[in-house]
C-alpha positions as CSV (number, residue, x, y, z in Angstrom):
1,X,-9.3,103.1,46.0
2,X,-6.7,103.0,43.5
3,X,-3.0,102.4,42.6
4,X,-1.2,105.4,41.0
5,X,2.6,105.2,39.5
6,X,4.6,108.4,40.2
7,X,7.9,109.2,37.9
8,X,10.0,111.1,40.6
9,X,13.6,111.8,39.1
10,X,13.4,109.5,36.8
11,X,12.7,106.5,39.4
12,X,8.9,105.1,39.7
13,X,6.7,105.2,42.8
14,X,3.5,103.8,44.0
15,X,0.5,105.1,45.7
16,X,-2.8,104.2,46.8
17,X,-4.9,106.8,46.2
18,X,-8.9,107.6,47.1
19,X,-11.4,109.6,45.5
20,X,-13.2,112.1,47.8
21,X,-16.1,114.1,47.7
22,X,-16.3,117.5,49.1
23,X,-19.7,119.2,48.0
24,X,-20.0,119.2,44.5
25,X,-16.5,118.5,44.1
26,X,-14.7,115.3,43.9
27,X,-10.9,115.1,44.6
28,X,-8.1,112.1,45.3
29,X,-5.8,111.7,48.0
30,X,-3.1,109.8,49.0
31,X,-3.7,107.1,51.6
32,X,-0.3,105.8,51.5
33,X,3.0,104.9,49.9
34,X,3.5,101.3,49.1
35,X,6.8,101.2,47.4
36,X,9.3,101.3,44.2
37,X,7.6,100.1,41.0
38,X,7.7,97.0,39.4
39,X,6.3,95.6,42.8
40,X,4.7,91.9,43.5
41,X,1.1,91.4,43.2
42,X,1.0,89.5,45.9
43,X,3.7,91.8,48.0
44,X,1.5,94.8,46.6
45,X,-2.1,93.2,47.7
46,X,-0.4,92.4,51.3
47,X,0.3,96.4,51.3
48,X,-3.2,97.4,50.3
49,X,-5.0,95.2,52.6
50,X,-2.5,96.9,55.9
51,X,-3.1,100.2,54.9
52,X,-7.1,100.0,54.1
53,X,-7.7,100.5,57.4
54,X,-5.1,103.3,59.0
55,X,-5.9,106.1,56.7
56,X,-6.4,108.9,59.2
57,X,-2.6,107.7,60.4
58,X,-1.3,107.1,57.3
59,X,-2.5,110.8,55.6
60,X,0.1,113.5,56.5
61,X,-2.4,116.8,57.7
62,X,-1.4,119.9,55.9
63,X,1.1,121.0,58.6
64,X,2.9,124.6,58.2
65,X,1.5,124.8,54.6
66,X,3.7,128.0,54.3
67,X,6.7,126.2,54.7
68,X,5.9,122.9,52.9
69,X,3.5,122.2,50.3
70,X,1.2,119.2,50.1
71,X,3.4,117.2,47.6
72,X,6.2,117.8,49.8
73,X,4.4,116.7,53.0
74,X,3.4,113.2,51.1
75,X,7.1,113.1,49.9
76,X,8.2,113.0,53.6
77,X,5.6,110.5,54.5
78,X,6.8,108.8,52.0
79,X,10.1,108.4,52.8
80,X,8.7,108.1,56.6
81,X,6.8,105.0,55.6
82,X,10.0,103.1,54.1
83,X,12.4,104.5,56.4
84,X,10.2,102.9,59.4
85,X,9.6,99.6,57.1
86,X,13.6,99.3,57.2
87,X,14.1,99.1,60.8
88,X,11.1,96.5,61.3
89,X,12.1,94.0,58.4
90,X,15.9,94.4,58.3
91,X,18.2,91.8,60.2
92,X,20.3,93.7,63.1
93,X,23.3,93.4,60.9
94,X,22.0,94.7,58.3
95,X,20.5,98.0,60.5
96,X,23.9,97.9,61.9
97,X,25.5,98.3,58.2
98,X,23.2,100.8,57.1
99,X,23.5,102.8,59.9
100,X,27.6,102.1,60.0
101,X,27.1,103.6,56.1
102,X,25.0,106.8,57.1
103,X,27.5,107.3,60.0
104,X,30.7,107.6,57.8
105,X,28.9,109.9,55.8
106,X,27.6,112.2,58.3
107,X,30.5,111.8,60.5
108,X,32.9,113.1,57.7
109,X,30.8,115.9,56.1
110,X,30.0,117.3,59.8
111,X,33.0,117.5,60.8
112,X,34.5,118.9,57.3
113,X,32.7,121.8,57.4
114,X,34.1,122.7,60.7
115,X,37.9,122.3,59.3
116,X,38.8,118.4,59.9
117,X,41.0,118.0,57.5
118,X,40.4,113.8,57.3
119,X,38.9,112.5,53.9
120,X,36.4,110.1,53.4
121,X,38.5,107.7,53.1
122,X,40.4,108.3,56.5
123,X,36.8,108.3,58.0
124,X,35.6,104.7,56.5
125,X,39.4,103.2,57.8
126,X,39.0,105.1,61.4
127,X,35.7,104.2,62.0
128,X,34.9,101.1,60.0
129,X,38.7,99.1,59.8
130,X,40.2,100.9,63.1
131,X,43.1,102.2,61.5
132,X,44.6,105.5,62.6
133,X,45.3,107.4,59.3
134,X,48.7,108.5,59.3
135,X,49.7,112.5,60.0
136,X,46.6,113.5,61.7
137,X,46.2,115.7,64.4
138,X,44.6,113.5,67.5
139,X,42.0,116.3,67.9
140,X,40.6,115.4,64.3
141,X,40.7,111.4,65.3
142,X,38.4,112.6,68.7
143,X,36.1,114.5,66.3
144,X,35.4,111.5,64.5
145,X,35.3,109.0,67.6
146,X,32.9,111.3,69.5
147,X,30.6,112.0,66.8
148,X,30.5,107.9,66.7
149,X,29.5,107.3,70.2
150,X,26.9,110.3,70.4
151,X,25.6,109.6,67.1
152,X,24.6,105.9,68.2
153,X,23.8,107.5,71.6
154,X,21.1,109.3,70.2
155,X,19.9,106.5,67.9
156,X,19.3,103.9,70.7
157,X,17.8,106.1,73.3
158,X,16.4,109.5,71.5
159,X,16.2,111.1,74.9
160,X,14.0,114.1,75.1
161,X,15.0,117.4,74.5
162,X,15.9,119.8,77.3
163,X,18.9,121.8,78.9
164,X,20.6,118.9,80.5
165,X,20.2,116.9,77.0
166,X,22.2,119.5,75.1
167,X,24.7,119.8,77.4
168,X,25.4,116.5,77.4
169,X,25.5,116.0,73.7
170,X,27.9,118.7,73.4
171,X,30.3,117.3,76.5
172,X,30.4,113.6,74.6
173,X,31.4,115.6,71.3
174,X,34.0,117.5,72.8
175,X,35.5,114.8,74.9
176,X,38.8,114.7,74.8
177,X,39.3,118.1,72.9
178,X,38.0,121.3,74.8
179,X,37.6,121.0,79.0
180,X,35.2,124.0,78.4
181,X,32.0,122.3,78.5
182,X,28.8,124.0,79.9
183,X,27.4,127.1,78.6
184,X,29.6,129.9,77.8
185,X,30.1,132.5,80.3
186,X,31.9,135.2,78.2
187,X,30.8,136.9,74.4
188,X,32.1,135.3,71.6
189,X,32.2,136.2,67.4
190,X,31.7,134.2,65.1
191,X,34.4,134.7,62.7
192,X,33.0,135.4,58.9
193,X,29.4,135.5,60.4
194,X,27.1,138.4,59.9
195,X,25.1,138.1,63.6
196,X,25.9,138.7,66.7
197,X,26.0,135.6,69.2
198,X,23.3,135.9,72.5
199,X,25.3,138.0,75.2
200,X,27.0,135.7,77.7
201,X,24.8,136.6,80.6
202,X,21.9,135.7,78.5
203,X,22.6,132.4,77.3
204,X,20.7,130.3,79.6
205,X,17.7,132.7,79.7
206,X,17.4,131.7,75.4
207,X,18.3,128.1,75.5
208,X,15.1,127.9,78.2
209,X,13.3,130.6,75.8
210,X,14.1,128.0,73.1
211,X,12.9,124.6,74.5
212,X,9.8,126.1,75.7
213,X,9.1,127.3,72.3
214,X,10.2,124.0,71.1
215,X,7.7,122.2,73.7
216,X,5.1,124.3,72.4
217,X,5.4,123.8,68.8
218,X,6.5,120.2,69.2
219,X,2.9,118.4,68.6
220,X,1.6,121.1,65.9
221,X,4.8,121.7,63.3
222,X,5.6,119.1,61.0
223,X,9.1,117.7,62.4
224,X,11.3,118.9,59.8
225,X,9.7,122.5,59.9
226,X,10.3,122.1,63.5
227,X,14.1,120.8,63.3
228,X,14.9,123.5,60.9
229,X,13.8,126.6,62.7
230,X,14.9,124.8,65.8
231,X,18.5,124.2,64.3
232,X,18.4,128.1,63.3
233,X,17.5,129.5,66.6
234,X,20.5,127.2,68.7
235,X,22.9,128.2,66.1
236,X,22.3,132.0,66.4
237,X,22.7,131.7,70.7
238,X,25.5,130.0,70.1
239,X,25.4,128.7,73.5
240,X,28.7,127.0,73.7
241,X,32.6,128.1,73.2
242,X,33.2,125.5,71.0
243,X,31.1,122.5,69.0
244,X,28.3,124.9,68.4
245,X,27.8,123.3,64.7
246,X,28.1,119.8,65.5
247,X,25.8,119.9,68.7
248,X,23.2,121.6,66.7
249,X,23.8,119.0,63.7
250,X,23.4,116.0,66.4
251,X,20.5,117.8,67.8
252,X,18.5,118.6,64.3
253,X,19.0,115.1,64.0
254,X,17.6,113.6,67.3
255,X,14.7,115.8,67.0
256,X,14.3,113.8,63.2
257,X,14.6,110.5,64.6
258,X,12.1,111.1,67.5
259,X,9.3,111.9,65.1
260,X,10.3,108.5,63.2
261,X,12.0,109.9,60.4
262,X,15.4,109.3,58.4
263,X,18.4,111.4,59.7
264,X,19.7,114.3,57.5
265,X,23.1,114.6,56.0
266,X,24.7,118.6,55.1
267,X,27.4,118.3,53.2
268,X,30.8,119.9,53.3
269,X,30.6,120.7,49.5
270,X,26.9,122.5,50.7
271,X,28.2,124.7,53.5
272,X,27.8,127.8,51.3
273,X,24.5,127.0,51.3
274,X,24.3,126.0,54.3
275,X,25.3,129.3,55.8
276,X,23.2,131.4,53.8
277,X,20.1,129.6,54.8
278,X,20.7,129.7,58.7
279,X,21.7,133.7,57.9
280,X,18.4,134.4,56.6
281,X,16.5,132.8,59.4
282,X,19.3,134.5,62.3
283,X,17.0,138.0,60.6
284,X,14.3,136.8,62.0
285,X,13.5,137.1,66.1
286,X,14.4,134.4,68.5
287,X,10.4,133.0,69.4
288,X,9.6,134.7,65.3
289,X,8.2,132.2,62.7
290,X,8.6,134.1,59.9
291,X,8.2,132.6,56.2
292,X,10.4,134.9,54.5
293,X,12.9,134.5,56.9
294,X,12.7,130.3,57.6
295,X,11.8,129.2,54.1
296,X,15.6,129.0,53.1
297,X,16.3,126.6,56.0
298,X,13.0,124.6,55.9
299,X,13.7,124.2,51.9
300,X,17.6,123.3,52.6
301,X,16.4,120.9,55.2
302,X,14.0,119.3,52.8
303,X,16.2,118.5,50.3
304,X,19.0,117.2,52.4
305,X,16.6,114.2,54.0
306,X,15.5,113.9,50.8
307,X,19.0,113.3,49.1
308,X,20.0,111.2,52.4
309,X,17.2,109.0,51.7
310,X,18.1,108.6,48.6
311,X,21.4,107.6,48.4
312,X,22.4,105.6,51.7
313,X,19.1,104.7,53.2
314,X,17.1,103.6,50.3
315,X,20.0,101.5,48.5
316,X,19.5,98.9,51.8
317,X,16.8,96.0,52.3
């Protein structure tokens, strides 16, 4: 085994690495991440010596190879690794901050790109000082309360996913906003949007469709390839009247979370993008997995838990 340094945007990283021999051939692989470079010796031997022995755990399999390649698979282990390394060593104020910092974050873009008109500011004084900003519709202070509570509903308990979950979710969001909570028994359109919702008297029979392919593809996907494609295929029912975006948001994330990684962040300032991704997967069929279709929202996905790692998650501990 070995130690290699990795420049990634500019910022250096640490392996351990292993030569293998297959046939004639000999190759390296990555046993694990051990952290940000300059690093301890002694903090850095302490690493080795855990990680030694777990390297069938510790080595990501090549998992959906079509949608992520294996550099990108080892990134997300990567940041799988620390992420889980924060919530054993941190204090519980601490965890409590950093989550406090992702929430303000996430709470404010997901809710932007639906039309709440409260700024980033207005967020960290609602949520973090309790202070009502002044001239805001009492809807947009509900957005932002709800998203609190379910957000740190899903953190503590990560329930499973299924019908009554979803439901759920989408009632604590829309507390105090819409009465119409349960699936939607009437068509809808989706103003500005190129598809065509599920017909009403179809909804429940794809939502099931959904979480049975979800159960089926839940132990062999790689989590974020399942998340996206999962996150495409709620959107395009559009099972609800109203909340739509920020139940499928809350759910992409919970499906994260339970598969031990970092939650995901889509900015306000990214919706374009945003859109256009989940478009390009709503041309695809409901059960499809098709590359051409997905790899826009599997790639967006990427790079948002990437970028969320980056700057809130990794800046604490």
């Amino acid at each position: 085994m070995f130690i290699e340094k990795k420049k990634i945007k500019g910022k250096a990283y640490l392996y351990l690495r292993k030569s293998v021999r297959e046939g004639k051939k000999v190759s390296t692989k990555t046993i694990a991440y051990l952290g940000k470079a300059p690093m301890k010796k002694a903090e850095l031997a302490q690493k080795i010596k855990i990680f030694k022995g777990l390297e069938d755990s510790i080595i990501p399999a090549d998992i959906n190879p079509q949608f992520l390649t294996t550099k990108q698979q080892q990134e997300l282990q990567r940041i799988k690794i620390e992420f889980a390394q924060k919530l054993k060593k941190l204090d519980e104020k601490l965890l409590e901050d950093m989550f406090r910092d992702f929430k303000t974050h996430y709470i404010y873009n997901t809710n932007a790109i639906e039309g709440n008109t409260l700024t980033l500011q207005d967020t960290n004084l609602l949520l973090n000082e309790n202070k009502t900003p002044e001239g805001k519709d009492l809807r947009e202070i509900y957005d932002h309360l709800n998203e609190r509570q379910t957000f740190d509903f899903i953190l503590t308990t990560k329930p499973e996913i299924s019908l009554k979950v979803i439901i759920d979710i989408h009632a604590s969001l829309l507390k105090n906003i819409d009465a119409r909570i349960g699936l939607r028994r009437h068509n809808v359109r989706v103003i500005g949007a190129e598809f065509t919702p599920t017909p009403a008297e179809y909804v429940l029979t794809d939502i099931n469709l959904l979480l049975q392919w979800y159960q089926q593809h839940e132990k062999t996907f790689h989590p974020l390839v399942l998340t996206a494609l999962f996150h495409e295929k709620f959107e395009r029912i559009h099972p609800f009247y109203d909340g739509n975006g920020r139940t499928g948001r809350m759910l992409l994330n919970l499906i994260l979370l339970r598969a031990g990684y970092p939650p995901l962040i889509v900015k306000n300032k990214d919706r374009k993008e945003y859109y256009a991704a989940l478009s390009a997967g709503h041309k695809a069929g409901l059960l499809k997995i098709d590359q051409s279709h997905y790899q826009p929202i599997v790639s967006f996905c990427y790079t948002k838990i990437l970028e969320t790692f980056e700057q809130i998650f990794e800046k604490w501990g």
